[in-house]
gemmi code that builds the backbone of each chain (N, CA, C; Angstrom):
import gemmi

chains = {
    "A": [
        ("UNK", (-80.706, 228.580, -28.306), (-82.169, 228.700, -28.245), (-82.550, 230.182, -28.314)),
        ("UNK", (-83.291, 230.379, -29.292), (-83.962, 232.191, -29.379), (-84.636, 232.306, -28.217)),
        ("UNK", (-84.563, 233.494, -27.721), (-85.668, 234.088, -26.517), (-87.131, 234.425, -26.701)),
        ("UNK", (-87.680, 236.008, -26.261), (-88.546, 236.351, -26.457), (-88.326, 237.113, -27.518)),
        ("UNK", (-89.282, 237.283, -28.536), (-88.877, 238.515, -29.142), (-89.581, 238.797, -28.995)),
        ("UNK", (-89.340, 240.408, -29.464), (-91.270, 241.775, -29.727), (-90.338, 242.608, -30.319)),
        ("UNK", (-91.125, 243.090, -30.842), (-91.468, 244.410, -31.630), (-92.696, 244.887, -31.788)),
        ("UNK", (-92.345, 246.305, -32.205), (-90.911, 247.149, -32.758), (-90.335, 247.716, -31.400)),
        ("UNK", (-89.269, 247.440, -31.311), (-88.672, 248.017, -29.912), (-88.537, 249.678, -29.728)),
        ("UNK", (-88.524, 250.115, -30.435), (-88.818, 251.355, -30.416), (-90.838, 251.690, -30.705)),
        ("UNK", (-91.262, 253.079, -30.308), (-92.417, 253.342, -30.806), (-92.876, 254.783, -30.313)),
        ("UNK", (-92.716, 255.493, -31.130), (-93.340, 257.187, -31.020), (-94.584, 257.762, -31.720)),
        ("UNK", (-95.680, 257.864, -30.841), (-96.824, 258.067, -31.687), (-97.435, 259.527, -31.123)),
        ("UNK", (-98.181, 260.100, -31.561), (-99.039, 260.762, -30.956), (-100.002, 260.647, -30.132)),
        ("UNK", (-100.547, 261.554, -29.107), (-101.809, 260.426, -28.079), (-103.148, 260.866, -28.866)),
        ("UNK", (-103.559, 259.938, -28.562), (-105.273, 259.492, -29.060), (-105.002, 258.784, -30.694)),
        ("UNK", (-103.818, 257.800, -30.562), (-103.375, 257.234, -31.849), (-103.344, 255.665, -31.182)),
        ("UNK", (-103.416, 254.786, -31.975), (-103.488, 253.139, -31.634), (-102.099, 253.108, -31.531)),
        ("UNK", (-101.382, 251.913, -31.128), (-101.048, 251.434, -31.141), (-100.511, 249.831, -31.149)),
        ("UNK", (-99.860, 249.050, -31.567), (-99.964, 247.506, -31.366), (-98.325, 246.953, -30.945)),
        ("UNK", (-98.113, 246.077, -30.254), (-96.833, 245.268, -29.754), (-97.056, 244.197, -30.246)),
        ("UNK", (-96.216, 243.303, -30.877), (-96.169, 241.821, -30.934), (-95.171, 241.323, -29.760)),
        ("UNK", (-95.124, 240.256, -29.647), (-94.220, 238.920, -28.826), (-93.914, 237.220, -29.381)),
        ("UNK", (-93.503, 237.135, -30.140), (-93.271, 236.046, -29.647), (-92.803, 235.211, -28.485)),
        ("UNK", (-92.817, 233.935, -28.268), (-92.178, 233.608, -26.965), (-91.165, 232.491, -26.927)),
        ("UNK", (-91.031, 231.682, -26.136), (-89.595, 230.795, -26.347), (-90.495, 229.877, -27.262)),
        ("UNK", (-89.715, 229.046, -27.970), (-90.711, 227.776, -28.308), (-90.748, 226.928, -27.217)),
        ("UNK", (-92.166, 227.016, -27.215), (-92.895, 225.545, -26.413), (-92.993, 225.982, -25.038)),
        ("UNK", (-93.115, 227.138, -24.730), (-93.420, 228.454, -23.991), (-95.274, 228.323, -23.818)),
        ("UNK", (-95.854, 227.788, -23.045), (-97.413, 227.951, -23.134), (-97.685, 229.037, -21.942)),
        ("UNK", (-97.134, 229.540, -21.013), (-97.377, 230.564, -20.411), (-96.632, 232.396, -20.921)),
        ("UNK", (-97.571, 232.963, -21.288), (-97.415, 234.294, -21.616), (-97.325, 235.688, -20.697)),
        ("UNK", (-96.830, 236.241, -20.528), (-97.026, 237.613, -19.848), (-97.145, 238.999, -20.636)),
        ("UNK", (-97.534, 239.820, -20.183), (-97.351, 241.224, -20.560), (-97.224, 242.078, -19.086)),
        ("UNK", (-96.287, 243.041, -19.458), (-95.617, 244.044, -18.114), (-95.685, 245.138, -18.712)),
        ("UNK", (-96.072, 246.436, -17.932), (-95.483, 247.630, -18.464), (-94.524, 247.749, -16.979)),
        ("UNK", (-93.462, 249.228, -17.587), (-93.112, 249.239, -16.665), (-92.335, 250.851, -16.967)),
        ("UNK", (-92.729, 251.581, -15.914), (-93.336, 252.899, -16.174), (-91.503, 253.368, -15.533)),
        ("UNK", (-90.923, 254.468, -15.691), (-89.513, 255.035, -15.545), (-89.334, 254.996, -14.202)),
        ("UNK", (-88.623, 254.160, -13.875), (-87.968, 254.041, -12.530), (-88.366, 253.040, -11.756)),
        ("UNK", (-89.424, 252.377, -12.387), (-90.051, 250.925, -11.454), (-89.699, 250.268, -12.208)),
        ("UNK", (-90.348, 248.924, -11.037), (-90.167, 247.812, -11.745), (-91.439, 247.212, -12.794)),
        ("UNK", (-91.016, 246.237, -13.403), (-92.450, 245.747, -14.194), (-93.245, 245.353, -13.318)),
        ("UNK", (-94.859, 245.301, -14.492), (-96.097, 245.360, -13.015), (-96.802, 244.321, -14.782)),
        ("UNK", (-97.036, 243.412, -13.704), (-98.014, 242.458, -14.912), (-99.564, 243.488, -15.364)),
        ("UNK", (-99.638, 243.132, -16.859), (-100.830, 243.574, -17.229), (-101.818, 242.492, -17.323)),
        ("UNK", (-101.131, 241.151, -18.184), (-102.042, 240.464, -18.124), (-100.997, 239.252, -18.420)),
        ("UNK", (-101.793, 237.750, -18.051), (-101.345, 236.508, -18.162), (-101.966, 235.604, -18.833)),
        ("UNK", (-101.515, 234.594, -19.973), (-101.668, 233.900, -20.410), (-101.684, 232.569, -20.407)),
        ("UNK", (-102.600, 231.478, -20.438), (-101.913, 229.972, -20.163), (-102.630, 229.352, -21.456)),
        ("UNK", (-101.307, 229.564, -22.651), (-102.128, 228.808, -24.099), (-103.197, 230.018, -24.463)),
        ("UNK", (-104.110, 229.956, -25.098), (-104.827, 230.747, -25.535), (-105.495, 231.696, -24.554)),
        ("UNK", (-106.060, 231.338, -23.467), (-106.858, 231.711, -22.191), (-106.012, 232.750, -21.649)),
        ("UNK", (-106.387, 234.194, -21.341), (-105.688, 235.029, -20.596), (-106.821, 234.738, -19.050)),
        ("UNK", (-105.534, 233.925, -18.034), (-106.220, 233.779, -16.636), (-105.892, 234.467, -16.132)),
        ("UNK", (-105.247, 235.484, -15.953), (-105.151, 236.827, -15.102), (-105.133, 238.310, -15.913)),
        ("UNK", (-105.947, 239.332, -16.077), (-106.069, 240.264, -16.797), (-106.918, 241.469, -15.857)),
        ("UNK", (-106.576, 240.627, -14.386), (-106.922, 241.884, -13.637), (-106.908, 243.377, -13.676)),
        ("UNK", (-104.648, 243.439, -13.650), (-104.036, 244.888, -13.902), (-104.382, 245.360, -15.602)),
        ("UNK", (-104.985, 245.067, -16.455), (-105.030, 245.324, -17.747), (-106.239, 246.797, -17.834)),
        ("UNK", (-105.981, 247.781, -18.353), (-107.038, 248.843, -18.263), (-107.957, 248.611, -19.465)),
        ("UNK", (-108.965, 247.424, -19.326), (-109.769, 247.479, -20.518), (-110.683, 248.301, -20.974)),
        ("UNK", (-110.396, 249.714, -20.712), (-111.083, 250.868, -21.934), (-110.579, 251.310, -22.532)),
        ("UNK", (-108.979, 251.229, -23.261), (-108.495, 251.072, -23.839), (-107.480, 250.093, -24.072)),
        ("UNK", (-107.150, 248.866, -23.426), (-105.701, 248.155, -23.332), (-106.793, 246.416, -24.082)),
        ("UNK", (-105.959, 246.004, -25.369), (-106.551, 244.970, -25.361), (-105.742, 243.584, -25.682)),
        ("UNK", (-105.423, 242.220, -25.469), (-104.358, 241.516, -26.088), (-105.329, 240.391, -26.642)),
        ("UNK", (-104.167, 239.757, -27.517), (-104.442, 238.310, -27.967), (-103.455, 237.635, -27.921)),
        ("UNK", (-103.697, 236.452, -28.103), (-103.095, 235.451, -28.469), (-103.451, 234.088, -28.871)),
        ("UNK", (-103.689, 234.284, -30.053), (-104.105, 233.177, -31.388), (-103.370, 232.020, -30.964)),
        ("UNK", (-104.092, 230.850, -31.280), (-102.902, 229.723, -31.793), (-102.694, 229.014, -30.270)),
        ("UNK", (-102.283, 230.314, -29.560), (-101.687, 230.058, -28.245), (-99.895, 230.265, -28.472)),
        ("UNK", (-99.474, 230.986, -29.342), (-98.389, 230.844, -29.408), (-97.984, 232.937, -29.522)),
        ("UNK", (-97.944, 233.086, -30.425), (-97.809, 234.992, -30.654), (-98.293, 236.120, -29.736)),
        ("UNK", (-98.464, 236.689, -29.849), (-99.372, 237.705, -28.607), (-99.196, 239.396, -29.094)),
        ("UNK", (-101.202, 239.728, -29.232), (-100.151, 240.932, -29.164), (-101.138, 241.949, -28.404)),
        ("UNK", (-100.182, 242.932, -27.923), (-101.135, 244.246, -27.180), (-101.314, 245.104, -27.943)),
        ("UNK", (-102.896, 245.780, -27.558), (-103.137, 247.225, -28.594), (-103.763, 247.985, -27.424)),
        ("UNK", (-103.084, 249.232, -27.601), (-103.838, 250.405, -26.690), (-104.065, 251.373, -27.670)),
        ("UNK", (-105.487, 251.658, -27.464), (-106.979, 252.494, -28.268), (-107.696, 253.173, -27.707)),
        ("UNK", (-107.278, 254.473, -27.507), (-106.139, 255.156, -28.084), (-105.083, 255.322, -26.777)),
        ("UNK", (-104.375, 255.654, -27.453), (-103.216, 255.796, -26.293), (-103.025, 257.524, -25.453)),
        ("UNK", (-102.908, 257.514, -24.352), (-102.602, 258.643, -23.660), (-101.539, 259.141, -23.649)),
        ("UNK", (-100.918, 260.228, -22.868), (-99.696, 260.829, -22.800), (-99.084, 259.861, -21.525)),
        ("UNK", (-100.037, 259.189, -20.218), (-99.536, 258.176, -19.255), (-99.018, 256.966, -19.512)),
        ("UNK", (-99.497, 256.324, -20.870), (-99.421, 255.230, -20.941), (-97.582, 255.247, -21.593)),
        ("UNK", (-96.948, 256.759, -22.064), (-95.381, 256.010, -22.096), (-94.717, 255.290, -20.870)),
        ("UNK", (-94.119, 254.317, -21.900), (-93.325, 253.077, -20.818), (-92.663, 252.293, -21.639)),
        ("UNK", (-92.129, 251.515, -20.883), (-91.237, 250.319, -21.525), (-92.251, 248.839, -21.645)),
        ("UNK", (-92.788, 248.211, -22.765), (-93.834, 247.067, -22.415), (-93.092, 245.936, -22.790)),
        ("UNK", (-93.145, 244.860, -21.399), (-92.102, 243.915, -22.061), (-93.347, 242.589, -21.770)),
        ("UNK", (-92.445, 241.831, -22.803), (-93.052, 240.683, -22.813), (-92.311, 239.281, -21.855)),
        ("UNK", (-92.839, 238.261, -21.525), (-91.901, 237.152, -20.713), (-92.637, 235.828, -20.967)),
        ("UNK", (-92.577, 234.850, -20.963), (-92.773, 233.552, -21.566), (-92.324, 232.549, -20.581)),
        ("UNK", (-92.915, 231.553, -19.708), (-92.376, 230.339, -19.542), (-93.204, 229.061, -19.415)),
        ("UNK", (-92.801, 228.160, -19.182), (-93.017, 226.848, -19.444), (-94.635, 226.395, -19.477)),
        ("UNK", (-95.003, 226.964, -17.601), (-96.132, 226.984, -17.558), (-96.436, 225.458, -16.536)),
        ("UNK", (-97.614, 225.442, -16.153), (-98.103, 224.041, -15.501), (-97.605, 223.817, -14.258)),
        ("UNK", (-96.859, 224.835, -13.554), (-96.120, 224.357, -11.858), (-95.989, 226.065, -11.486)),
        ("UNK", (-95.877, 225.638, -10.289), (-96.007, 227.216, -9.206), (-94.369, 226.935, -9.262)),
        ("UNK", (-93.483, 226.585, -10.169), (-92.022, 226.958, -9.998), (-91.547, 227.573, -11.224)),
        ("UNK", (-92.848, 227.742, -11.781), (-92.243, 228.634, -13.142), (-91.608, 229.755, -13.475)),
        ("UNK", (-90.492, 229.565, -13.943), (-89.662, 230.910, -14.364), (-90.098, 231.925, -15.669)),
        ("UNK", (-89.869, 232.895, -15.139), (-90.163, 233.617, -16.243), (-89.061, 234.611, -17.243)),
        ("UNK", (-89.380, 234.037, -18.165), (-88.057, 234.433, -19.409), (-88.841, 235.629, -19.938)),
        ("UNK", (-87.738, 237.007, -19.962), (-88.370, 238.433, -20.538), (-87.493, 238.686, -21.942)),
        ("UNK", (-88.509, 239.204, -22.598), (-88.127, 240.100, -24.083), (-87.560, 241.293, -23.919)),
        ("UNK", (-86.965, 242.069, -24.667), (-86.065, 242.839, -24.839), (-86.722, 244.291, -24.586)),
        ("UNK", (-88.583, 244.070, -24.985), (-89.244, 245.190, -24.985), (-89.254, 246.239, -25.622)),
        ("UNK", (-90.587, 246.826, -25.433), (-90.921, 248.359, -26.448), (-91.268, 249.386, -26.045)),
        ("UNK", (-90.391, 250.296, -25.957), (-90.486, 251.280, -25.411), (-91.237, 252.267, -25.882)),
        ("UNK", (-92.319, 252.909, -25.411), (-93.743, 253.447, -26.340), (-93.515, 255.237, -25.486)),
        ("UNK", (-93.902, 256.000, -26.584), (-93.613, 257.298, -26.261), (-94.611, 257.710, -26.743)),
        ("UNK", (-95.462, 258.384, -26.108), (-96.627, 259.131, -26.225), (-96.646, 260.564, -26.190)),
        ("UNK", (-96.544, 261.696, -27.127), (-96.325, 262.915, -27.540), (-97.558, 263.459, -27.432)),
    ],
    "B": [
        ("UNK", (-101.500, 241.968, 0.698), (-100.992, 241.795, 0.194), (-98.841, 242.128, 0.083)),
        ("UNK", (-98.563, 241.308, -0.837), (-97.271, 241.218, -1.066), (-96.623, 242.075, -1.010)),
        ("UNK", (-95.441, 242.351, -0.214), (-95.056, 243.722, -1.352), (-93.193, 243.435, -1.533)),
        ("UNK", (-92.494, 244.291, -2.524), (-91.068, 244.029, -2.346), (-90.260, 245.420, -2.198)),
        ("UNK", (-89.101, 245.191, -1.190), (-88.822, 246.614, -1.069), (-87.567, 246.222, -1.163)),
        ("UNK", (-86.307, 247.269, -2.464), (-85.296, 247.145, -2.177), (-84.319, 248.744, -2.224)),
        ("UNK", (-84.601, 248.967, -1.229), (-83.665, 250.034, -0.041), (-83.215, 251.212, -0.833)),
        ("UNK", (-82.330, 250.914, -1.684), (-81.067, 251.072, -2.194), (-81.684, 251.714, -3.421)),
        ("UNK", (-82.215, 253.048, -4.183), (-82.312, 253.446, -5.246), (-80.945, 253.194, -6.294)),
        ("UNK", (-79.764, 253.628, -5.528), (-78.625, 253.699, -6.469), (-77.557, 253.315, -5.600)),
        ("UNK", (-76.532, 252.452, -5.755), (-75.306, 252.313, -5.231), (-74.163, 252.668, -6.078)),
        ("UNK", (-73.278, 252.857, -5.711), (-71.624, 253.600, -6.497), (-70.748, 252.407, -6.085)),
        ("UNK", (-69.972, 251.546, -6.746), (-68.657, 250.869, -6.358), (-67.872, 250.873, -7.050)),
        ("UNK", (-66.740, 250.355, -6.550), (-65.254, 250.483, -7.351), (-65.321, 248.862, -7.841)),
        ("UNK", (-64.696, 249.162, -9.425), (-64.155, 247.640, -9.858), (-63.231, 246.902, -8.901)),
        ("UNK", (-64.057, 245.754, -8.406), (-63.319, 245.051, -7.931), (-63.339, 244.722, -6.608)),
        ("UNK", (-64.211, 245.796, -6.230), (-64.671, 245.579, -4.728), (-65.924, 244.378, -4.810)),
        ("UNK", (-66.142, 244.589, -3.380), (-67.645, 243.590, -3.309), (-68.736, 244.460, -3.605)),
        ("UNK", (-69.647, 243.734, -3.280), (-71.100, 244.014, -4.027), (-72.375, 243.635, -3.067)),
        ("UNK", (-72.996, 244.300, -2.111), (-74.489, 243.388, -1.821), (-75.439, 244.381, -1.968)),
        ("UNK", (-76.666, 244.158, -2.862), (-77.751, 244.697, -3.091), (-78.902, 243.985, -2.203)),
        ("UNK", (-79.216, 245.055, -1.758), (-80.669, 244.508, -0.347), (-81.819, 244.365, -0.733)),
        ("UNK", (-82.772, 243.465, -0.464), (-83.724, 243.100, -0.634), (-84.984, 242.484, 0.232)),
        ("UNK", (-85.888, 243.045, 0.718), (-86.942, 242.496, 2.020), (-88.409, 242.464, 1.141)),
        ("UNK", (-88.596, 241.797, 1.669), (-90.400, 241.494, 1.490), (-91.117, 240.788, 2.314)),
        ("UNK", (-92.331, 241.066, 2.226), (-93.436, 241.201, 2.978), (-94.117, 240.103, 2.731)),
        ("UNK", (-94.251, 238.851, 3.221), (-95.313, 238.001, 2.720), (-95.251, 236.755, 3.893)),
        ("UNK", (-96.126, 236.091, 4.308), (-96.490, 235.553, 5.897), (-95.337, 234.474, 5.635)),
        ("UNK", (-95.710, 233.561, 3.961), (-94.944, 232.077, 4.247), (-93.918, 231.795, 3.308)),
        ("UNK", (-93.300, 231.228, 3.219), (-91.852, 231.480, 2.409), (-92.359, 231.691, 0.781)),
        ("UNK", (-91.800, 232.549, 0.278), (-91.851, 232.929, -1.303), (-90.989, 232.482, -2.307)),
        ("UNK", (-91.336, 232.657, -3.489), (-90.560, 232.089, -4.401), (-89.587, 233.629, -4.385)),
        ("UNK", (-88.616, 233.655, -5.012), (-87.451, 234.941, -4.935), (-86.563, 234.521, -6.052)),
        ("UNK", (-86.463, 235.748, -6.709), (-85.615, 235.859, -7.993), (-84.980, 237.401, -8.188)),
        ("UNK", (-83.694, 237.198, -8.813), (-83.173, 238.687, -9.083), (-83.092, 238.325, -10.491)),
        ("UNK", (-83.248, 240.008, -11.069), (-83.330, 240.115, -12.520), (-82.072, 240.993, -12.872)),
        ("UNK", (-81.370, 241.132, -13.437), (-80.677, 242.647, -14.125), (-81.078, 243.246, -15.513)),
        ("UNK", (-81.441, 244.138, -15.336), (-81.424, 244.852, -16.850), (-80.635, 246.201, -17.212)),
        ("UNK", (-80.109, 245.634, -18.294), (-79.201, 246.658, -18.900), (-80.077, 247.465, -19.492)),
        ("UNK", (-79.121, 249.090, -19.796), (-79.785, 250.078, -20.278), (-80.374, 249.310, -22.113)),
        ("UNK", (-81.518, 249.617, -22.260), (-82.393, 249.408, -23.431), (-82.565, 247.830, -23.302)),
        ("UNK", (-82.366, 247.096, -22.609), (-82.326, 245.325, -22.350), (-84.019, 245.048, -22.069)),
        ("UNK", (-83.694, 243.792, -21.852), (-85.105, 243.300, -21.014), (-84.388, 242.787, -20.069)),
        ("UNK", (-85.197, 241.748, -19.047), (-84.524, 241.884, -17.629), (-84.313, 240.098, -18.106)),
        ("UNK", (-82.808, 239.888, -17.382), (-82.410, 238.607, -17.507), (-82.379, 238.238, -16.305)),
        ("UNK", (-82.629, 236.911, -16.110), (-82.242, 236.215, -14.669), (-81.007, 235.713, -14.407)),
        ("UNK", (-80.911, 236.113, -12.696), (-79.480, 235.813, -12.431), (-79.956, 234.673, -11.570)),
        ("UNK", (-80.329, 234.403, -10.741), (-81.142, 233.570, -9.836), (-82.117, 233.472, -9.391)),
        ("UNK", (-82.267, 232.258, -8.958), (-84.098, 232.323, -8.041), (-83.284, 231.104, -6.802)),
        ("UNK", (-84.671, 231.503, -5.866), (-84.600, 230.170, -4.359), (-86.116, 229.884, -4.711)),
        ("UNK", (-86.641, 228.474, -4.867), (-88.054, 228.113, -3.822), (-87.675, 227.293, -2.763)),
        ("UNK", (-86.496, 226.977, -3.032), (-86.368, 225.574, -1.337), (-85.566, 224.886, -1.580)),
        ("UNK", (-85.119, 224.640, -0.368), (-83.537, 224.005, 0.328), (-82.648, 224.958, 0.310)),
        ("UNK", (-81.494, 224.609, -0.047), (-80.158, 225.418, 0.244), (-80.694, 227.030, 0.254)),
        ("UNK", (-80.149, 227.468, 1.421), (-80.677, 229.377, 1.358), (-79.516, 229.802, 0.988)),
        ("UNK", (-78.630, 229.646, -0.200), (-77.723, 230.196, -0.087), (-77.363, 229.887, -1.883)),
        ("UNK", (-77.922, 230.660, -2.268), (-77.915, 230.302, -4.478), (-76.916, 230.708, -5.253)),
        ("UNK", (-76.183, 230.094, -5.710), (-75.933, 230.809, -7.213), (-76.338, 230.961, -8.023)),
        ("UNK", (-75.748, 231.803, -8.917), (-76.149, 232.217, -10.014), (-75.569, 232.396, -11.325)),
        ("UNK", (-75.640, 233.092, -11.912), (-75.089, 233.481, -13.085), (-74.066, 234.274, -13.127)),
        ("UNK", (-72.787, 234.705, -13.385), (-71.864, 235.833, -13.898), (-71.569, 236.393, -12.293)),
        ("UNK", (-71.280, 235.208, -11.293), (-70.809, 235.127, -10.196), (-71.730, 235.556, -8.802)),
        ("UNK", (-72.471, 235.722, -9.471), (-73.606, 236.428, -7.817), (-74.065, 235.085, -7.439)),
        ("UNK", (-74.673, 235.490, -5.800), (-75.377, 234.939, -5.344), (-76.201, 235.572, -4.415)),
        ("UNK", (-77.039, 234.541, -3.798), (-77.699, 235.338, -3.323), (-78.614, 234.246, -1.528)),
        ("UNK", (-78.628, 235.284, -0.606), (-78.965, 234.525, 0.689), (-80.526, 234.521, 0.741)),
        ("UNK", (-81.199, 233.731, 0.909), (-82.386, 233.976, 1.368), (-82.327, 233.716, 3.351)),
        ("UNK", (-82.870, 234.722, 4.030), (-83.009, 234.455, 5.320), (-84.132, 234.914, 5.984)),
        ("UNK", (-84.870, 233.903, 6.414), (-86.446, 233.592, 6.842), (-86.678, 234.749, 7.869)),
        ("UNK", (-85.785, 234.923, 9.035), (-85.817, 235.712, 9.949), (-85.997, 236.768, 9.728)),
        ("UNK", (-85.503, 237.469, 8.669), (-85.123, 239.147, 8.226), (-85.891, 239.271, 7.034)),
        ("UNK", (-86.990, 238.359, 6.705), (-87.654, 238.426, 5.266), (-86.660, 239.325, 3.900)),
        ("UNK", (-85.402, 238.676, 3.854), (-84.803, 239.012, 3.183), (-84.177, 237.944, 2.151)),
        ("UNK", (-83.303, 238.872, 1.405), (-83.070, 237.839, -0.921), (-81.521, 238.739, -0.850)),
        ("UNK", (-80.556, 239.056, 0.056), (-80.027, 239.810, -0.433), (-78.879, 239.207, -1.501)),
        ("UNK", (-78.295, 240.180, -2.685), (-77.961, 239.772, -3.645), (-76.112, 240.231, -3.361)),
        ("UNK", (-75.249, 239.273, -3.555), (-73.762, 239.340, -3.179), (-72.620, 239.059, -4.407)),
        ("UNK", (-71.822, 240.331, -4.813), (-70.744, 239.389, -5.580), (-69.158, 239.872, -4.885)),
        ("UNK", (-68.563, 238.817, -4.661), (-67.110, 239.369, -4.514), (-66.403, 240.147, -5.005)),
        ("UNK", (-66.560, 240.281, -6.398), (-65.864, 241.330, -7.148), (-66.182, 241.720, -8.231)),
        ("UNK", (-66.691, 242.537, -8.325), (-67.820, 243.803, -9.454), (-66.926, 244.287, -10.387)),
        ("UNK", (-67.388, 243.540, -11.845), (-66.220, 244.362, -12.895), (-67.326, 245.090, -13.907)),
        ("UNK", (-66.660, 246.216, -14.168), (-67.246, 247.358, -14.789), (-68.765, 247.391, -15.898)),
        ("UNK", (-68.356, 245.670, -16.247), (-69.631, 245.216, -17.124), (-71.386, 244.838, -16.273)),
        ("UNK", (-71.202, 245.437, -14.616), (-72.176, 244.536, -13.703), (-73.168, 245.886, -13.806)),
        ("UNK", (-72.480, 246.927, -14.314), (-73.278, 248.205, -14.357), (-74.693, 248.026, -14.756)),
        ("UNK", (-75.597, 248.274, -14.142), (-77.187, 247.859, -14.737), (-78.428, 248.065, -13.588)),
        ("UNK", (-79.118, 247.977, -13.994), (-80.731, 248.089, -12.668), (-80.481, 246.883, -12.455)),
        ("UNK", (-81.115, 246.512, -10.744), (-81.285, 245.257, -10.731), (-82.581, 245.274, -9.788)),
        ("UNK", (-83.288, 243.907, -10.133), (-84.375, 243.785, -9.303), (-84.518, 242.994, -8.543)),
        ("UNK", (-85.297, 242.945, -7.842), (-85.752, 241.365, -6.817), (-87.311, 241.374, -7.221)),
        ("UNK", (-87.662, 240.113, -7.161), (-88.915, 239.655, -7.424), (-89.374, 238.462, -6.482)),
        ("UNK", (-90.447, 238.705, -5.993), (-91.206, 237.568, -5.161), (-92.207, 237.136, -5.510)),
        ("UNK", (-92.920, 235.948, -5.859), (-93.841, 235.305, -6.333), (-94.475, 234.525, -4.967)),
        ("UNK", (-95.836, 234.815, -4.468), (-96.146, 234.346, -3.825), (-97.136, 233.076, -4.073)),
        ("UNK", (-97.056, 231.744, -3.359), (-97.473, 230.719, -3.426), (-97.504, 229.970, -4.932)),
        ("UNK", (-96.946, 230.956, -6.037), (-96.959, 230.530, -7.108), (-95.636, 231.164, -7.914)),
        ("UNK", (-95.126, 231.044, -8.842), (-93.853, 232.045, -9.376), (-94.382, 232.776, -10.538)),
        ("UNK", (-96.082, 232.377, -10.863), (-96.301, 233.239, -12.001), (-96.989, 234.466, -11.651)),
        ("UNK", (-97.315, 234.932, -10.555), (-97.671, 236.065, -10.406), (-96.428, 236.875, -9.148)),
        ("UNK", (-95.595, 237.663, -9.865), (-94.254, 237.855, -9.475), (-94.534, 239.793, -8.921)),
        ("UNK", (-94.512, 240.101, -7.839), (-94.221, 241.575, -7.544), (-92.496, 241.864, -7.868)),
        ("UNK", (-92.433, 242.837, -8.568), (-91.330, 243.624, -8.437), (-90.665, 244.434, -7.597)),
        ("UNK", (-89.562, 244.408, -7.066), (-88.721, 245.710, -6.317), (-89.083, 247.303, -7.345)),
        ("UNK", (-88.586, 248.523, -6.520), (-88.315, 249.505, -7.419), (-86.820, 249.419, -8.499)),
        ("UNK", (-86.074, 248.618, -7.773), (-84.779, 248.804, -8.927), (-83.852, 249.252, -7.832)),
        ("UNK", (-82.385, 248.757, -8.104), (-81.252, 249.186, -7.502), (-80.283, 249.797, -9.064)),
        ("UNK", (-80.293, 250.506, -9.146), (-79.358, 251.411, -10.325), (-77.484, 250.697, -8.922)),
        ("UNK", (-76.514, 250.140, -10.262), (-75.448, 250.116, -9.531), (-74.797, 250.759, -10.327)),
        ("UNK", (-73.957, 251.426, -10.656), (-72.971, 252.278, -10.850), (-71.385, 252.106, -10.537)),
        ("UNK", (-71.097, 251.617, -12.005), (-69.060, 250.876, -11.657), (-68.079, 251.685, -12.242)),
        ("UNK", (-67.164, 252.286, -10.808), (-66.262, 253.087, -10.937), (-64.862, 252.575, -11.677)),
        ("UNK", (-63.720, 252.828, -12.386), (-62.652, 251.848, -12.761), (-61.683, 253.071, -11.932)),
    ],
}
model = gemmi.Model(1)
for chain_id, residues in chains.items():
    chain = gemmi.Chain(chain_id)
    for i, (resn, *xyz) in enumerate(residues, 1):
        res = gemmi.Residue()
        res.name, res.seqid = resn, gemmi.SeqId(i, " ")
        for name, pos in zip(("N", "CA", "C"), xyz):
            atom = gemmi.Atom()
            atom.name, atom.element = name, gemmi.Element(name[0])
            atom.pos, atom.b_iso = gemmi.Position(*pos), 0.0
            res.add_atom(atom)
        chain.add_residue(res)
    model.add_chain(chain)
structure = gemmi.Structure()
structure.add_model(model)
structure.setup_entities()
């Protein structure tokens, strides 16, 4: 069974430049996540997905941080524009969904470098 | 609110020795609890989780791990650490639900041959 994927796992931009992450997730995966997770911590949710609906997007900095997810299946994050703070590792995680025993399966992640 | 604390920035062991990485958190009524490892450039894989019954889990690639109510503790145990266990590891607690999960800072382990 394939995991999560995303890309591009690598990413070096300049700041005050866009950026975008994709994810796919497991198949048949209706719960989504996004994490950053800044050098030396652990991941910190940005935002959550159930199917199309992001129900938690508390931690998400919406003056620049924005996601989707079409379909209910792909997902992707864009930060507009990006800062010199925002390098990190952004990973993605996927699971089943529908029970407070849900596990969560993580992507390999993209590590974003802001110059 | 929640929080997860695990002790231990970095540990050093020898192949072959044992292994326990510590883990406490903060939360009134029993939590969901999971350890992750991630390898350098990885994403984080699961080795185990507890929500209930047996306090005492396995896992994956020989760990396990105790949950004990008294000491609000997840600590993570292997008998014998071979050079491939090298990696961050985390603990994670999900309170009243497993989809909103706090993270530890990370235990960096470090395997001597």
């Amino acid at each position: 069974e394939a995991g999560v994927v995303q890309s591009p796992r690598y990413k070096i931009i300049e700041k005050k430049q866009p950026v975008a992450f994709w994810c796919n997730p497991i198949s048949g995966h209706n719960t989504l996540y996004w994490y950053r997770q800044n050098l030396g911590q652990g991941p910190e949710l940005l935002i959550r997905y159930e199917n199309e609906e992001a129900v938690d997007d508390s931690q998400l900095p919406k003056d620049r941080f924005s996601a989707e997810r079409l379909k209910g299946v792909d997902s992707t994050l864009k930060i507009q524009p990006a800062e010199l703070g925002d390098s990190a590792v952004y990973l993605c995680a996927s699971s089943l969904g529908g029970g407070t025993t849900d596990t969560q399966y993580f992507g390999p992640g993209t590590r974003l470098t802001v110059l | 609110a929640q929080s997860v604390t695990q002790p231990d920035i970095h540990i050093t062991v020898s192949e072959g020795a044992s292994l326990e990485l510590r883990c406490n958190y903060s939360y009134g009524a029993t939590p969901y609890l999971f350890w992750y490892v991630q390898s350098p450039g990885q994403g984080l894989q699961l080795l185990l989780k507890y929500f209930s019954g047996d306090t005492l889990v396995q896992g994956i690639k020989g760990f396990e791990a105790e949950f004990k109510r008294s000491q609000s503790s997840f600590n993570l145990r292997k008998p014998s650490v071979h050079w491939s266990d090298a990696a961050e590891y985390f603990c994670a607690v999900g309170t009243g639900t497993a989809s909103k999960l706090t993270f530890g800072t990370g235990t960096r382990l470090q395997v001597t041959l």
